[in-house]
C-alpha positions, 0 to 999 in steps of 0.5 A: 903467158900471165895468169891474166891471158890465161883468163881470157878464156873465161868467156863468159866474163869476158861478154858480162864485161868483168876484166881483171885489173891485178893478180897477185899470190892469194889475190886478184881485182877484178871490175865491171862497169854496168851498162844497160845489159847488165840491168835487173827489172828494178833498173839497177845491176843484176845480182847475177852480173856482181856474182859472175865479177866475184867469181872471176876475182875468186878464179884468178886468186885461187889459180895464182898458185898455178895449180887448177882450181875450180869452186866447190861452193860460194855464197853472195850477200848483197848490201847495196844496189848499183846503178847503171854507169857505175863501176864496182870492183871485186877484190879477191883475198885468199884466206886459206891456202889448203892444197886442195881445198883453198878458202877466199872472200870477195869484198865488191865495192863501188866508186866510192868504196862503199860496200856491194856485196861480199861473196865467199868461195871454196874451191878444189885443187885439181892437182893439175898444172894450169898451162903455160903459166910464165907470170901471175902478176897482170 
């Protein structure tokens, strides 16, 4: 199993339509195209759908070690809107690797590689295994 099987268990990014798109040690891309379920009352992209994007990248960083990681805290700020039919990505880069306390920053950008949003996370090592983890990369 990779560390993307893995993630399909992430059930509740999977129905927001968030996929991963590559892993790696210390990071991970992520993406999202926005259909009209994912649209606020202003017409565009719900912060909500961009933060459960950011998460999910953050997720499959930090666990690219193979140990449980879960997030301690996170913060989003939001640059731009995006528009329905639109895809925006979410890459994920680990910036400490803290045995128990990893650090990552999330840069979501759209088609055009203009800056959304920039989400930062910490997270806690649970020193548990993450189970039947044969590959990290997609």
């Amino acid at each position: 199993m990779t560390l993307k099987d893995f993630f399909k268990g992430d059930r509740f990014a999977a129905l927001a339509g968030a996929e991963l798109v590559e892993i790696s040690e210390g990071y991970a891309r992520a993406r999202l195209t926005v259909e009209e379920h994912h649209l606020n009352g202003g017409g565009f992209c719900q912060g909500g759908a961009l933060f459960t994007l950011a998460d999910l990248a953050f997720a499959a960083a930090v666990n690219s070690h193979r140990v449980l990681t879960v997030s301690t805290s996170s913060n989003i700020t939001y640059f731009r809107s995006v528009p329905l039919g639109a895809t925006v990505y979410a890459e994920a880069t680990e910036l400490v690797d803290h045995h128990r306390m990893p650090y990552a920053e999330v840069k979501i950008t759209d088609e055009q590689n203009r800056l959304v949003a920039i989400f930062t996370s910490s997270g806690y090592r649970k020193q548990v295994a993450v189970m039947g983890i044969e590959n990290v990369e997609c």
